[in-house]
N, C-alpha and C positions, 0 to 999 in steps of 0.2 A: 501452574504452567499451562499455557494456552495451546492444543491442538494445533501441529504444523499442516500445510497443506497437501504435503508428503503423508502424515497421520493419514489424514481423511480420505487420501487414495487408497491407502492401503486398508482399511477399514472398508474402505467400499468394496474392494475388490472382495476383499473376507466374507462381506455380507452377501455379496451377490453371489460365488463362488457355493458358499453355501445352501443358497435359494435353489440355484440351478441343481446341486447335487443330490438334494433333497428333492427335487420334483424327478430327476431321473431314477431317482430309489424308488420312489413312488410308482411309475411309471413301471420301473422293473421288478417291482412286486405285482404291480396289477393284472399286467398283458399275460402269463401265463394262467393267470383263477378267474379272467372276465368269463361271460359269459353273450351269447347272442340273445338267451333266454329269459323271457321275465320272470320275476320274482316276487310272490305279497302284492300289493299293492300298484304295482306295475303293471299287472292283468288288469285290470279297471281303464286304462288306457287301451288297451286291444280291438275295443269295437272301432274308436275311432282311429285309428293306426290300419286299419282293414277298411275304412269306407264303409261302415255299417251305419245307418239312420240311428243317430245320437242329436239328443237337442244341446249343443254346442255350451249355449248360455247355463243352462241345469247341470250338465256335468262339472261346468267350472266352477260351479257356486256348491259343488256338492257338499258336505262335511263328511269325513273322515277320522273319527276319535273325536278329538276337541276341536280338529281342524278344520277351515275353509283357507282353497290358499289359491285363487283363479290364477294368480301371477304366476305362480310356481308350476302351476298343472299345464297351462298357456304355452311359457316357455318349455318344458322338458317335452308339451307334446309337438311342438315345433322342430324340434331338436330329431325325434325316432320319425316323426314322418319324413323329412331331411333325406334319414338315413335307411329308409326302406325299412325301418321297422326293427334295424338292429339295437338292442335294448344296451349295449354295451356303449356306443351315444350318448345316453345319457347319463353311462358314469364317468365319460370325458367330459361331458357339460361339469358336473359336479368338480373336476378333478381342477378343470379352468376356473372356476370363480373359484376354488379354495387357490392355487397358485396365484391367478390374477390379487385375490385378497391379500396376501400376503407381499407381493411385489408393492399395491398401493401402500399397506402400511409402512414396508420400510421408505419410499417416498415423503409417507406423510411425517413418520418420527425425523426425517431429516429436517423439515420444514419448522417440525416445531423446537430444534437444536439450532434452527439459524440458520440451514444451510451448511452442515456437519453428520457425518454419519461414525457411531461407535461401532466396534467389532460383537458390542452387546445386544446389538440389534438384532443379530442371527437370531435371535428369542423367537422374531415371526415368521421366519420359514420353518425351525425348528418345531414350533407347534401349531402350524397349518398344513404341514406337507408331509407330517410322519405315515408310517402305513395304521397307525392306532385309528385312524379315519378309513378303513379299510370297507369297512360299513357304506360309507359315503360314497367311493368310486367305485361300489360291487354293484351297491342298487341305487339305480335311476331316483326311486320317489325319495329317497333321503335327500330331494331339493328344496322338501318344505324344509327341513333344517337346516341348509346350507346357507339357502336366500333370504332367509327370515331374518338369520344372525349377521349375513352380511348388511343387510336391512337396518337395524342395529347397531353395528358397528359405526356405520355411514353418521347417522346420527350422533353417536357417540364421541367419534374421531373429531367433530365438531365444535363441541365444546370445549374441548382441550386447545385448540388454537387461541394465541394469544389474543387476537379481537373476539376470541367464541363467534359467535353467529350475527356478528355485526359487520362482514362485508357479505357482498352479493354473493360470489360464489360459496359461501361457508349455509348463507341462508339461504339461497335456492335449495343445495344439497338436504341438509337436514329438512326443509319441508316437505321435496318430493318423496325422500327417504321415510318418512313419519310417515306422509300420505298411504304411502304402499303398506305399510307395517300391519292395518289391520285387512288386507287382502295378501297375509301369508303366513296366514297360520298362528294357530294359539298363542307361539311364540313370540309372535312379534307383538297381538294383543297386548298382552300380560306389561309389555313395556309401554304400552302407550298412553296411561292416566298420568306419571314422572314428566315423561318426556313431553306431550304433549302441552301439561301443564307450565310446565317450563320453558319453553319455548313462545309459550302465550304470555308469559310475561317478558321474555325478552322483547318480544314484538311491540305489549305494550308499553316498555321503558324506551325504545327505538322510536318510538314511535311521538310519545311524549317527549323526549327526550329528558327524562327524569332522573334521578339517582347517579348521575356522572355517565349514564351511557348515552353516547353518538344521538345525535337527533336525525334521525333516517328515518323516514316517512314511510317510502315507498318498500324499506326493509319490513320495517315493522308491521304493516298490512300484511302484505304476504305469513310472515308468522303467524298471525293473528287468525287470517283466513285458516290456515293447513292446517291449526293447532284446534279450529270449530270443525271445519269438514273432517279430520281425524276423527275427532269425538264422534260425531256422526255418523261416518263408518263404522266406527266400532261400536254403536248402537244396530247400526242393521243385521251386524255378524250376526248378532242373538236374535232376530227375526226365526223362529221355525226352527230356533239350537235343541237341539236332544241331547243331555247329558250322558255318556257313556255309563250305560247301569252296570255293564260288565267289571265294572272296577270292584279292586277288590277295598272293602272298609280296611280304615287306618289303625294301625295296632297298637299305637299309643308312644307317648311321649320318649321314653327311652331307645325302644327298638326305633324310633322314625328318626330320632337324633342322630344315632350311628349312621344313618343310611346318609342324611343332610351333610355329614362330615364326608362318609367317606366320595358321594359327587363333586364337594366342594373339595376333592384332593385331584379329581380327573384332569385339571388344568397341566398335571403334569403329561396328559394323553392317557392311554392304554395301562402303561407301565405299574402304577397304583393297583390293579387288579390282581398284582401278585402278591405284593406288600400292601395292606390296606393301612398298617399302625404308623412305619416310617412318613408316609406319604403323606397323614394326615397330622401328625403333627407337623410336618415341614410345610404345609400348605395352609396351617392355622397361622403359623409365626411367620409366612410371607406376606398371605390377605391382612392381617392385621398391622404389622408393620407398616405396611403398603397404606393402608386406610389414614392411620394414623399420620402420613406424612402427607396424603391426603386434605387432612383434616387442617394442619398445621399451614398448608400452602393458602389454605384461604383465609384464617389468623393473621396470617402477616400481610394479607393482602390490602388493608385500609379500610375507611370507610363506604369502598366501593367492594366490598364482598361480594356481593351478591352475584356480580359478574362476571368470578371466576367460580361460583356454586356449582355449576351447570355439571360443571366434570367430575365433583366429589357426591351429588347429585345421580349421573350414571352410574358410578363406581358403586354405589348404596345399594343402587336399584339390580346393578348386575349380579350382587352379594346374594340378593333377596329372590333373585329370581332360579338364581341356581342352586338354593336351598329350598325355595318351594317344591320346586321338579321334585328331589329329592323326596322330603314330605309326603309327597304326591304319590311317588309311587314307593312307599316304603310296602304297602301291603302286597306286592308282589317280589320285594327282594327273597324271602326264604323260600320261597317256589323258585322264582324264575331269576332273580338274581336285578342286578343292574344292566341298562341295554348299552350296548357298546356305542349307540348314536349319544348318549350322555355326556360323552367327552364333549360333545360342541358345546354342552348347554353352560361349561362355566369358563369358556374361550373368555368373554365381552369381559369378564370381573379380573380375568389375570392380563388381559390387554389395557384391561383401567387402569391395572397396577404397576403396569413396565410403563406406562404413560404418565401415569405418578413421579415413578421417581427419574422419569427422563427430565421434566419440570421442574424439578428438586431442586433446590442450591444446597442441599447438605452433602459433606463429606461421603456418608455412604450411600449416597446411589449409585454410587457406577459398582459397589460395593454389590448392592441387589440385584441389579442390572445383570450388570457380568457373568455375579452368583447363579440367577435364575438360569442361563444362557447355559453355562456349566453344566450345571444339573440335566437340564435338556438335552444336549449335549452327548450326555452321559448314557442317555436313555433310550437312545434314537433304537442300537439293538433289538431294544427292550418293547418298544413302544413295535417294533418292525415284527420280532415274537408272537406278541400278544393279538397284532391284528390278523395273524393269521391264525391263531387256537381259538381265542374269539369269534372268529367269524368266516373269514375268510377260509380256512380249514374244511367248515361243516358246508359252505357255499360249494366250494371247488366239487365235493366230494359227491354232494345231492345232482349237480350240474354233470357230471361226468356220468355217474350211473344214468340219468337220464338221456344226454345223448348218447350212450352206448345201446341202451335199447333203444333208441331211436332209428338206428344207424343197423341194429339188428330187424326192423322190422316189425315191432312190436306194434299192435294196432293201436290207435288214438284212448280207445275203449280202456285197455290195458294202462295203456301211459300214465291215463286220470287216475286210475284206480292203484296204482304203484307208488305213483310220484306228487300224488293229490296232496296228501300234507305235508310236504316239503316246499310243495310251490306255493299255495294257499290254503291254509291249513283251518282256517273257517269254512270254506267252501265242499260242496257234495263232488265226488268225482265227475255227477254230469254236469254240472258249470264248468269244471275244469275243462272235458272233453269237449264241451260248444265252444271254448275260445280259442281250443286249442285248431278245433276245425276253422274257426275263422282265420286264424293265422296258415293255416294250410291252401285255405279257397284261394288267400289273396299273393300265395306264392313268396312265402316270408320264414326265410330259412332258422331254425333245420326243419321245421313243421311244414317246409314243403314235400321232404322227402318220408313226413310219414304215413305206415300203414293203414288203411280202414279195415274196418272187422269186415270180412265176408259177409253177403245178407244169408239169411238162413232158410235153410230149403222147408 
């Protein structure tokens, strides 16, 4: 039976209903635990937020862990100097592109249903707008993960449309999208030999018009270009790259498998960190399903496979990449556990997989669909919990003791030396106390209203 258009109102209404509700949850989780105050990585922005002599260009190209991310650092620091300096700014930027993300997707799954929206859709507010992202709208620098993966997605969303990247607007997106990906961070690297490579042949099959795809000249150049200067960016990344020595070595195949399982269960958000066993078997027999119908969609697709690869293609690479992560950092799961920004990193592989079987003409996808949606669903509580013991808990609570002696008077001297490894926990107290005077000089609250040490007689 075919979808009335009665259906597809009420379904939208459902979906949008939900979007909105979900970003006001968001919302009224956040506004009470924000904070004015940076946090990690967010003091690395201070000098220039203060009008301090910074060479503009060096600071954006800096590296950070594995990371260079100028776009990211560009943006977020457009955003606090905006707002005088208020560091909470930049976790409404973060809160905006994860809600804006998520309103595109339900746009773009409608486009790839024909112009039809299911109630099964709520899948991408339900897991872009949980507070399990709590992480994300506390602290400002969680934009190299926001941007990187919306970055990604961009890409991603691409291939899945029924001409893939064979009209203008589908290949503009994905090349400027590709282009940006190695100017934001390790993450969006890591995806760009796939993507890249892929795209280079769409371009060159556009462009030849070969193998049954579209003979578009002026398409296929452009791929061709983005998918060389891509490469080439990502040749410069590792210009003067430093390996992070402080990692810890990998502990071997067993213990690093568990870990790869249990990141590849985060897609459900937050929630998974209570249950690790339920979560991972229910997120094996979804990725895999999901793959699998994947796999079967380009089987049936003819002698012109190849051009609908593109999207089983992503779905491979997002598998892969959010079991690397994993991998990568199993050597600090029994110290320090998994980081709550994780949850982003297997977002791209469960959005390939609602993307799957929205494609599907078998009986159970609205079966999966639906299912996943449910489950989510189910979770939101859960996932709203979790980002506050995770994280948001120990934020609230380091941010309140600090402005409480701020607010009592407590000298800058003191501040650092208090609150030093809670705000930056690499750093000596006196870096802490110089940035924190910088934020003071330049009348940029609450560090306008703090004390100095008396000089001593």
């Amino acid at each position: 039976m075919q979808p009335t258009s009665h259906d597809d109102r009420t379904a939208r209404a459902i979906v949008w209903a939900v979007w909105a509700g979900m970003l006001a949850l968001l919302l009224w989780s956040y506004i009470p635990n924000s904070s004015r105050i940076p946090l990690a990585e967010d003091w690395y922005t201070v000098p220039l937020v203060t009008g301090q002599p910074v060479d503009l260009a060096a600071w954006l190209w800096e590296q950070n862990n594995e990371h260079r991310m100028p776009v990211a650092r560009l943006l977020l620091l457009g955003v606090l100097k905006a707002s005088g300096g208020d560091y909470r700014a930049g976790g409404l930027l973060n809160m905006t592109l994860l809600a804006a993300g998520a309103a595109g997707l339900i746009l773009f799954v409608r486009r790839l249903r024909g112009g039809r929206t299911d109630i099964g859709d709520v899948v991408l507010p339900l897991t872009l707008l949980h507070f399990g992202h709590s992480v994300d709208v506390l602290f400002p620098f969680q934009i190299t993960f926001v941007l990187s993966l919306g970055l990604v997605m961009i890409v991603g969303c691409t291939l899945f449309l029924p001409q893939s990247v064979t009209t203008p607007s589908a290949a503009g997106l994905a090349g400027a999208a590709l282009l940006l990906l190695p100017l934001s961070g390790f993450i969006g690297l890591l995806f760009v030999p796939a993507l890249a490579g892929y795209l280079f042949y769409a371009g060159w099959s556009c462009w030849s018009g070969s193998r049954g795809w579209p003979h578009r000249r002026a398409i296929g150049t452009w791929l061709i270009v983005a998918s060389i200067a891509t490469i080439a960016l990502s040749g410069v990344y590792f210009v003067g790259y430093e390996h992070p020595w402080w990692n810890p070595p990998n502990p071997g195949i067993v213990p690093s498998t568990k870990v790869v399982l249990k990141v590849l269960s985060l897609g459900f958000g937050a929630a998974p960190y209570f249950w690790w066993k339920p979560a991972i078997v229910l997120a094996v027999m979804f990725l895999c399903g999901s793959f699998l119908a994947a796999l079967h969609r380009v089987a049936v697709s003819g002698p012109n496979w190849d051009y609908v690869a593109g999207a089983v293609l992503f779905f491979a690479v997002a598998i892969a990449f959010a079991a690397a992560a994993g991998w990568g950092r199993a050597g600090y799961e029994p110290t320090a556990g998994i980081p709550l920004r994780y949850v982003n990193l297997v977002i791209p592989a469960y959005l390939a997989a609602y993307f799957t079987w929205v494609l599907s003409p078998s009986r159970l996808a609205p079966l999966f669909a639906r299912g996943l949606a449910l489950v989510l669903l189910i979770l939101v509580p859960v996932n709203t919990v979790a980002g506050h013991r995770l994280f948001a808990d120990w934020y609230h609570d380091g941010m309140t003791k600090l402005q409480t002696d701020i607010d009592a008077g407590v000298p800058i001297e003191q501040l650092a030396e208090r609150h030093g490894k809670f705000l930056v926990h690499w750093w000596t107290p006196d870096q802490v106390a110089r940035h924190m005077y910088m934020l003071r000089d330049a009348g940029i609250a609450p560090f306008d209203r703090a004390a100095v040490m008396p000089p001593r007689r």
